[in-house]
C-alpha beads as a LAMMPS data file, in Angstrom:
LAMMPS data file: protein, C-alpha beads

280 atoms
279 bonds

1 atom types
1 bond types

-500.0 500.0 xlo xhi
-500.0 500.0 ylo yhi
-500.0 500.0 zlo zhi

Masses

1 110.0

Atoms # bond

1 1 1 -13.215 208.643 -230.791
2 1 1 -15.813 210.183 -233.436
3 1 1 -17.204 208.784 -236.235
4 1 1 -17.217 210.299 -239.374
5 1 1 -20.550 209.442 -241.831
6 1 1 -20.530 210.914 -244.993
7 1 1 -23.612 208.639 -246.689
8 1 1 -26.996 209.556 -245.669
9 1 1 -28.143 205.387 -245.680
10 1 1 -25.356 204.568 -243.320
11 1 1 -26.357 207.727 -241.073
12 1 1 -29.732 206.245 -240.961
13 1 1 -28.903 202.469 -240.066
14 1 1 -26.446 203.874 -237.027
15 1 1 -29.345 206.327 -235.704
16 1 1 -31.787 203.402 -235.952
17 1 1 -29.277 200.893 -234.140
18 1 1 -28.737 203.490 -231.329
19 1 1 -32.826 203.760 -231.120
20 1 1 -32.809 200.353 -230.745
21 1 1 -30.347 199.846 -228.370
22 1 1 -32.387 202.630 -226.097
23 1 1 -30.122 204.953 -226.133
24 1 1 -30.845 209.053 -226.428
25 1 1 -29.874 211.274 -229.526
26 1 1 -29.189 214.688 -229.315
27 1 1 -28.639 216.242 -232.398
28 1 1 -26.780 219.708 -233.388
29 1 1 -27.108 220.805 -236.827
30 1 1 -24.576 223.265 -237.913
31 1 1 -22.526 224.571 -241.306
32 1 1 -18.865 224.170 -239.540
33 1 1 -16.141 226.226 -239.039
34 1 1 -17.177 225.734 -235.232
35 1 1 -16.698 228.125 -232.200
36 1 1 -17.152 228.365 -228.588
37 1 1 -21.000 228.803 -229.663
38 1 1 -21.023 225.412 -231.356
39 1 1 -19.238 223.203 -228.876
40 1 1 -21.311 224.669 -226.495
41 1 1 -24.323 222.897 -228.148
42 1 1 -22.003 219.693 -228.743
43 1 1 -21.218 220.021 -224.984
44 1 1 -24.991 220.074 -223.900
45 1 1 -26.243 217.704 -225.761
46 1 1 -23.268 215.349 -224.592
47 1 1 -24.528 216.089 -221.039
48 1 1 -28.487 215.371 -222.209
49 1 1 -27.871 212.449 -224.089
50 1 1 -26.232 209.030 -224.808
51 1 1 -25.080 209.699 -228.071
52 1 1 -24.532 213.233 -230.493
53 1 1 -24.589 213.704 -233.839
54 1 1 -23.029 216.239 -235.121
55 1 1 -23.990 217.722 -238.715
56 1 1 -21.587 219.904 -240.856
57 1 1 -23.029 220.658 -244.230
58 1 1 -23.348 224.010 -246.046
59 1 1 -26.483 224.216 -247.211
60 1 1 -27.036 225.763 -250.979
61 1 1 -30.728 225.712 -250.304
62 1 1 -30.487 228.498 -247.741
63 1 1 -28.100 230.753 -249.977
64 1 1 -28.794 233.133 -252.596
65 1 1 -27.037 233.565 -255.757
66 1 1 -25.301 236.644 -254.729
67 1 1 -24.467 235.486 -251.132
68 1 1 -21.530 233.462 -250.044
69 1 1 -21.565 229.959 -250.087
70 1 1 -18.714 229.721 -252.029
71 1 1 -16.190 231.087 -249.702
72 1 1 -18.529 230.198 -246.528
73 1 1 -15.424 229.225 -244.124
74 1 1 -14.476 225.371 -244.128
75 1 1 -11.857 223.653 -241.732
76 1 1 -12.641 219.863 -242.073
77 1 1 -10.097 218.660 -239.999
78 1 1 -10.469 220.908 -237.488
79 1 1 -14.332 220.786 -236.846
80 1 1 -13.753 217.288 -236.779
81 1 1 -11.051 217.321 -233.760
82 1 1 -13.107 220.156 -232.011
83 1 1 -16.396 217.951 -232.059
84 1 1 -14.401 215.141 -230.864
85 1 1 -13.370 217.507 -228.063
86 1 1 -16.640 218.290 -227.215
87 1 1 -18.157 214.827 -226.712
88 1 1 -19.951 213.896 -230.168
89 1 1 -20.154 210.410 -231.159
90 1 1 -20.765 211.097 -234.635
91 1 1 -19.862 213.821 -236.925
92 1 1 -22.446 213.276 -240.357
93 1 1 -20.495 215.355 -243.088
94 1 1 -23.170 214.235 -246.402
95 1 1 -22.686 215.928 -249.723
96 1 1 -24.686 218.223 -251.782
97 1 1 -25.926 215.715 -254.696
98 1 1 -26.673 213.246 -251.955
99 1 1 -28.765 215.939 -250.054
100 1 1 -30.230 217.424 -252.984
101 1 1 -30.523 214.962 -255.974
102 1 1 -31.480 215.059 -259.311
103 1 1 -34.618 216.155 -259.863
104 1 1 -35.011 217.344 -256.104
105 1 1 -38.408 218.968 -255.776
106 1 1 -39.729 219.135 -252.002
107 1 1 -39.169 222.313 -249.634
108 1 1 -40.545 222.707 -246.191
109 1 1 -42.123 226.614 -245.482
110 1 1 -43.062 227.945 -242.390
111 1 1 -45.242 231.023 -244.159
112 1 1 -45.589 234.233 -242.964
113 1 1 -42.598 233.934 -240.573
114 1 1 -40.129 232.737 -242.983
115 1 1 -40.555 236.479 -244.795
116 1 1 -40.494 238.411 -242.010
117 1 1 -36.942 240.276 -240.275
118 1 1 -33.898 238.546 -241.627
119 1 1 -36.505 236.782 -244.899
120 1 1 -36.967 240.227 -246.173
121 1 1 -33.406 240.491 -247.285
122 1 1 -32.858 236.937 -247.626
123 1 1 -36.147 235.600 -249.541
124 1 1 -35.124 232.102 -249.883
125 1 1 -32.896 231.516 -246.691
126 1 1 -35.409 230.154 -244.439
127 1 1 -36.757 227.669 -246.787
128 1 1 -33.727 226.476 -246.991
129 1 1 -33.106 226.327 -243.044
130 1 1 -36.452 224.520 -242.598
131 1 1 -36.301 221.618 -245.274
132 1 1 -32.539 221.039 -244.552
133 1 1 -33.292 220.595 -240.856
134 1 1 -35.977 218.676 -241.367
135 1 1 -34.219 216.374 -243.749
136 1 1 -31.290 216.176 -240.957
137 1 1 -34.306 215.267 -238.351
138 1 1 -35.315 212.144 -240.296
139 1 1 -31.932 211.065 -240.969
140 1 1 -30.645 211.404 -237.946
141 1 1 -33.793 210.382 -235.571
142 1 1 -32.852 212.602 -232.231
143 1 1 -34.700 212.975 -229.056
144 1 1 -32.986 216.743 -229.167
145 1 1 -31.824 218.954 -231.685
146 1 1 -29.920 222.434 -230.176
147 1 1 -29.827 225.299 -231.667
148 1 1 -28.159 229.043 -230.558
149 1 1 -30.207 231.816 -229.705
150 1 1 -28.121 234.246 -231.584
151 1 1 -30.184 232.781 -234.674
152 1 1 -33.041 233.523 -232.903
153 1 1 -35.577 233.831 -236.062
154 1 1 -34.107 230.516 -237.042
155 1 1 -34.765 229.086 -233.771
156 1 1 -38.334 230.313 -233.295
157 1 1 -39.095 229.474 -236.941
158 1 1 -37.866 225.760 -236.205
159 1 1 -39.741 225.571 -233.085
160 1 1 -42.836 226.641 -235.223
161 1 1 -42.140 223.648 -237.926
162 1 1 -41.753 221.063 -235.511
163 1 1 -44.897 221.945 -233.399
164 1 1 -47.087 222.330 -236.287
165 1 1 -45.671 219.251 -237.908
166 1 1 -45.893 217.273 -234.867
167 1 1 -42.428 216.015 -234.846
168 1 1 -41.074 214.011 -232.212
169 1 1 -38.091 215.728 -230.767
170 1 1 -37.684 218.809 -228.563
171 1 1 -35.509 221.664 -229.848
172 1 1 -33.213 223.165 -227.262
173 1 1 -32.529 226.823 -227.097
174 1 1 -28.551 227.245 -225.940
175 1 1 -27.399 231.420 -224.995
176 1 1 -25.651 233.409 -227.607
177 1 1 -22.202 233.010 -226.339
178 1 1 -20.218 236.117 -227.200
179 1 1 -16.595 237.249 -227.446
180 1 1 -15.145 239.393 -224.815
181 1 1 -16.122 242.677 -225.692
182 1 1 -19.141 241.580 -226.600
183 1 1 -19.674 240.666 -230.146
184 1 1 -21.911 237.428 -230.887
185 1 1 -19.507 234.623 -231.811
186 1 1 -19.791 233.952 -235.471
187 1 1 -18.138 231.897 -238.347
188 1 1 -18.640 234.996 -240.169
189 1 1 -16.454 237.020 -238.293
190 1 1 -13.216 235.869 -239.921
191 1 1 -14.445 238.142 -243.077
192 1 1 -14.015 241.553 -240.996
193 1 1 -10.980 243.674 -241.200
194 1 1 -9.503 245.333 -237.788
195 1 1 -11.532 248.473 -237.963
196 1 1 -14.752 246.616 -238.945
197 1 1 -14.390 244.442 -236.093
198 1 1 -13.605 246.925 -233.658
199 1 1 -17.413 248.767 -234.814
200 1 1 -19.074 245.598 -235.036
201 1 1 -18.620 245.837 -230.990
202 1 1 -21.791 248.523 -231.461
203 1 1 -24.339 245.574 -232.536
204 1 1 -24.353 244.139 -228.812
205 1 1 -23.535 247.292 -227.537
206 1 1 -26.792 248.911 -229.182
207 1 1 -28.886 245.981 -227.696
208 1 1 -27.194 246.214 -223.960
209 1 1 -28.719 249.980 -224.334
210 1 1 -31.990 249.124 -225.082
211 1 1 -32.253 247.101 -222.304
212 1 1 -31.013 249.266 -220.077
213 1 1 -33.698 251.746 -220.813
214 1 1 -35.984 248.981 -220.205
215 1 1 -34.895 247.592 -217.450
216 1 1 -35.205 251.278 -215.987
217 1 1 -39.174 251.173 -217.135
218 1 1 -39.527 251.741 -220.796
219 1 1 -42.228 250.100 -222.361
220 1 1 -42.650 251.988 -225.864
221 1 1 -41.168 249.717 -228.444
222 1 1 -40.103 252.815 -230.170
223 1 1 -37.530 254.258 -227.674
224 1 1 -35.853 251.060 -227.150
225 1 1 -34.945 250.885 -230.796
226 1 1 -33.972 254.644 -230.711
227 1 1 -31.695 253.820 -228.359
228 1 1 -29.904 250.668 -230.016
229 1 1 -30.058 252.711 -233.359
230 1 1 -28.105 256.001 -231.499
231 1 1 -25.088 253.790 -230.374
232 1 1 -24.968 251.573 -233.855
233 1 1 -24.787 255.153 -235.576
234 1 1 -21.582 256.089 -233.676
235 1 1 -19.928 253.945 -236.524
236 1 1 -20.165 254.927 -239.989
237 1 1 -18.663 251.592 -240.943
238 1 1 -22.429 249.714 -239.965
239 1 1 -25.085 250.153 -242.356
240 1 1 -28.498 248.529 -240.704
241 1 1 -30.545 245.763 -242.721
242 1 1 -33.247 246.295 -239.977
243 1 1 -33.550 247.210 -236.219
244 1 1 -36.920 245.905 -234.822
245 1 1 -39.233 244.797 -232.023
246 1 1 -41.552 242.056 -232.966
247 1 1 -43.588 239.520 -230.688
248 1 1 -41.831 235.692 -230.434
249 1 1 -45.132 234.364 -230.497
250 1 1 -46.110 235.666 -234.393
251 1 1 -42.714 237.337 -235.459
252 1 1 -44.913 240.464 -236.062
253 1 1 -43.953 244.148 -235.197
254 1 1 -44.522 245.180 -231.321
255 1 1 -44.960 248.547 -230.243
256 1 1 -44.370 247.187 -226.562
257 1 1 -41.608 245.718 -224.832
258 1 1 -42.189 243.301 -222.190
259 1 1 -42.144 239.346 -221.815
260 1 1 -41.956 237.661 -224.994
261 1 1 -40.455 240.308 -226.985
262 1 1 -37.410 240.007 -229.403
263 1 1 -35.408 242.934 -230.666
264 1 1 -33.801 242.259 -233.298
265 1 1 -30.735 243.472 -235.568
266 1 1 -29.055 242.688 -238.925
267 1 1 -26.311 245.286 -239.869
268 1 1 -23.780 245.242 -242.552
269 1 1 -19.928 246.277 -242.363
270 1 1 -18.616 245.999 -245.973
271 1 1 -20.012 243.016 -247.432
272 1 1 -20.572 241.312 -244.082
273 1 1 -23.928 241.033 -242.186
274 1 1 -24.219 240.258 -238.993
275 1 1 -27.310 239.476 -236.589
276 1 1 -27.965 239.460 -232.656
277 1 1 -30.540 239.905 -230.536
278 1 1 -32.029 240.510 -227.074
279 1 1 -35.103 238.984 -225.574
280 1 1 -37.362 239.776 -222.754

Bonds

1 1 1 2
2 1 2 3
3 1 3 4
4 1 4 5
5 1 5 6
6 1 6 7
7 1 7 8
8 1 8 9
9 1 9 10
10 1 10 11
11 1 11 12
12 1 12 13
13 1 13 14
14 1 14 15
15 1 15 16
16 1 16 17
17 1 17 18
18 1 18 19
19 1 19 20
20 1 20 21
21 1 21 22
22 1 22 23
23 1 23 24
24 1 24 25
25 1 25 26
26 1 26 27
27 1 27 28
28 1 28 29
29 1 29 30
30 1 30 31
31 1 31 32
32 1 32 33
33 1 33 34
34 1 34 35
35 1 35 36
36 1 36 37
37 1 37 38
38 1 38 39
39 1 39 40
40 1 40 41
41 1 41 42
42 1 42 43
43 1 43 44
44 1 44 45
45 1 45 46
46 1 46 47
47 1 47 48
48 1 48 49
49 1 49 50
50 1 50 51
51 1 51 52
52 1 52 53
53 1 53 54
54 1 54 55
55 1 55 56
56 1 56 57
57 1 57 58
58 1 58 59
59 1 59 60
60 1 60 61
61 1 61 62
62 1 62 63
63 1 63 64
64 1 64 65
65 1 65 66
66 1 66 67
67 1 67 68
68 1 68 69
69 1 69 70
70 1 70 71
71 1 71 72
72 1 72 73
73 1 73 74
74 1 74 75
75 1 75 76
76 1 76 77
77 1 77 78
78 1 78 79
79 1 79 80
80 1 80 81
81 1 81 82
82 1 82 83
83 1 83 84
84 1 84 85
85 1 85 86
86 1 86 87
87 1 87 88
88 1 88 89
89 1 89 90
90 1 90 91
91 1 91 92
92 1 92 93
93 1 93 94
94 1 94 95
95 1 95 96
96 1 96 97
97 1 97 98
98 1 98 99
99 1 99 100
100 1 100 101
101 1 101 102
102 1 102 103
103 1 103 104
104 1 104 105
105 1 105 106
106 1 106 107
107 1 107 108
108 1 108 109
109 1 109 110
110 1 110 111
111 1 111 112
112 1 112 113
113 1 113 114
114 1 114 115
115 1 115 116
116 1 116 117
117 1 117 118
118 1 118 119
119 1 119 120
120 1 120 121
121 1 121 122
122 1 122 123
123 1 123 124
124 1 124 125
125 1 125 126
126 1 126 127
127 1 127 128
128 1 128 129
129 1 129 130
130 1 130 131
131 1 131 132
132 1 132 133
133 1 133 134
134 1 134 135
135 1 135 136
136 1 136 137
137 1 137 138
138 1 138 139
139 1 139 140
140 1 140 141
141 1 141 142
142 1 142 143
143 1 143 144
144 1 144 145
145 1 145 146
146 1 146 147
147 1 147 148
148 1 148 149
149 1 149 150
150 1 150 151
151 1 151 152
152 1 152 153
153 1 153 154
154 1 154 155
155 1 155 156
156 1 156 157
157 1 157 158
158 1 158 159
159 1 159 160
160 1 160 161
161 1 161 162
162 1 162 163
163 1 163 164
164 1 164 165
165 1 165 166
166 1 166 167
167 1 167 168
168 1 168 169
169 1 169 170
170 1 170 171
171 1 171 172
172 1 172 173
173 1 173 174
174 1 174 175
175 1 175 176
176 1 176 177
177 1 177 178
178 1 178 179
179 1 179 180
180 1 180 181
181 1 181 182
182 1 182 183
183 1 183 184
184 1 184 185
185 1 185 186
186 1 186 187
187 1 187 188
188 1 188 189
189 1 189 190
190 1 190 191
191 1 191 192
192 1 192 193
193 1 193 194
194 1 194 195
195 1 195 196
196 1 196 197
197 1 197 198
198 1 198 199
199 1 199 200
200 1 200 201
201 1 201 202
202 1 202 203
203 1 203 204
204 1 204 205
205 1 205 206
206 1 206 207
207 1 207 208
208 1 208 209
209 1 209 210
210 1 210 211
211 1 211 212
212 1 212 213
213 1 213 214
214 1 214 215
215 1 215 216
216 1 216 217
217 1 217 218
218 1 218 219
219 1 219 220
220 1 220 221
221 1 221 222
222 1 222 223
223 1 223 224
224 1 224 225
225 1 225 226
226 1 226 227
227 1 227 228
228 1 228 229
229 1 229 230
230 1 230 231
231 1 231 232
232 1 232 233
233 1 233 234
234 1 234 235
235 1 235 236
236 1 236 237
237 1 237 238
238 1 238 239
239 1 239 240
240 1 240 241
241 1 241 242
242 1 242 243
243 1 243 244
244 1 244 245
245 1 245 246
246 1 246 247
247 1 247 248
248 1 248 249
249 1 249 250
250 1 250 251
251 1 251 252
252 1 252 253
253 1 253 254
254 1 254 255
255 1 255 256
256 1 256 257
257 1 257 258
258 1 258 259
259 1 259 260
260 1 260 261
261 1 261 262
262 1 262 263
263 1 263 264
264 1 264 265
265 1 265 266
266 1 266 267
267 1 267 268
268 1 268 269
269 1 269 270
270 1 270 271
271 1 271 272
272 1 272 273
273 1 273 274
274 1 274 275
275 1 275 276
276 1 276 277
277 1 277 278
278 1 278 279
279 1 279 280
């Protein structure tokens, strides 16, 4: 049966009592409202490891004013019951003023990549991503932490923090796990109305074509995207944030595609934004 920890002390003694005992910690960070893309990090790491913690807190660090913390989907009970169904040990639930207290000053920045693709739009989002995981990291203590590549900025910029911070865990990259027709699972989908989420089908669709054109011998970073942006523009419904080809290895613009290339999407439909990605 899982254990719910709310208090970030007691979170620390139980991580340092399974460290003692020997045991292996995988770790999966995440802001609830869990899907098949969540559980199927919960379900790894309960394969890689002894023991998984779980972590469901919505971070205010990562959100802007105007964004949407506030009605950011919550289902307590249900997260709960779903991570219990997916092997974690412990589900670590802490509060805001115990994450962030009084007079909270210190923020971890990976530079230059934190303001690049989805940091253009979202200036403060991936400070907020990298000092909340690293807080979770020495709190919790894991061997592992996983993370989905749908968030694939996220995950390369996480990669990047614990390399050049010399941490002492390995981060885990788990497949975007998608619905049926296609669309990347999200806890953001709930906020899209039938005919949004009917066009929202065009994100993956618009990345399956730029592949295909690809994996038939393009090479000019250029063409790919024209492709991806020709089937997102069948819908009047998506407007994009950006549409690019950068290099995993610096986050910077590519004008080839080949191994180690991401393309990259963010679109809106209404007041909902979306991101996927392909990578070679």
């Amino acid at each position: 049966m899982i254990q719910r920890i709310s208090a970030i002390e007691e979170m620390k003694a139980v991580a340092a009592g399974l460290r003692r005992d020997g045991k292996s910690i995988g770790l999966v960070p995440t802001m609830g409202y869990f899907h098949e893309g969540h559980t199927s990090l919960m379900l790894r790491s309960a394969a890689d490891n002894d023991d998984t913690i779980v972590t469901l807190f919505v971070n205010p660090t990562q959100f802007s004013p105007c964004e949407d913390l506030e009605k950011y989907p919550r289902n307590l009970e249900r997260d709960t019951k779903l991570a219990d169904e997916a092997g974690a040990s412990f589900l670590f639930t802490p509060d805001n003023a115990s994450m962030y207290p009084a007079g909270y000053k210190t923020y971890v920045t990976v530079e230059g990549w934190s303001s690049r693709l989805c940091g253009i739009s979202r200036p403060i989002h991936f400070r907020g991503v990298t000092t909340v995981c690293a807080k979770l990291f020495n709190i919790c203590a894991p061997d592992r932490a996983y993370f989905g590549m749908k968030d694939a900025q996220q995950l390369l910029i996480i990669k990047k923090m614990v390399r050049d911070l010399n941490m002492n865990l390995e981060i885990v990259a788990m497949p975007t796990v998608r619905e049926s027709d296609g669309l990347a699972m999200s806890s953001r989908n709930v906020y899209l109305n039938p005919e949004q989420r009917k066009a929202a089908t065009l994100i993956s669709a618009g990345l399956t074509e730029a592949k295909k054109l690809v994996e038939a011998g393009e090479t000019r970073a250029e063409k790919a995207l024209e492709a991806a942006r020709a089937k997102l523009a069948e819908s009047p419904l998506i407007k994009i944030d950006y549409l690019e080809a950068v290099s995993e290895d610096t986050l910077e613009p590519t004008q080839d595609v080949g191994p180690g290339t991401l393309i990259a999407v963010a679109a809106y439909l209404g007041a909902t934004r979306l991101i996927d990605n392909l990578s070679f």
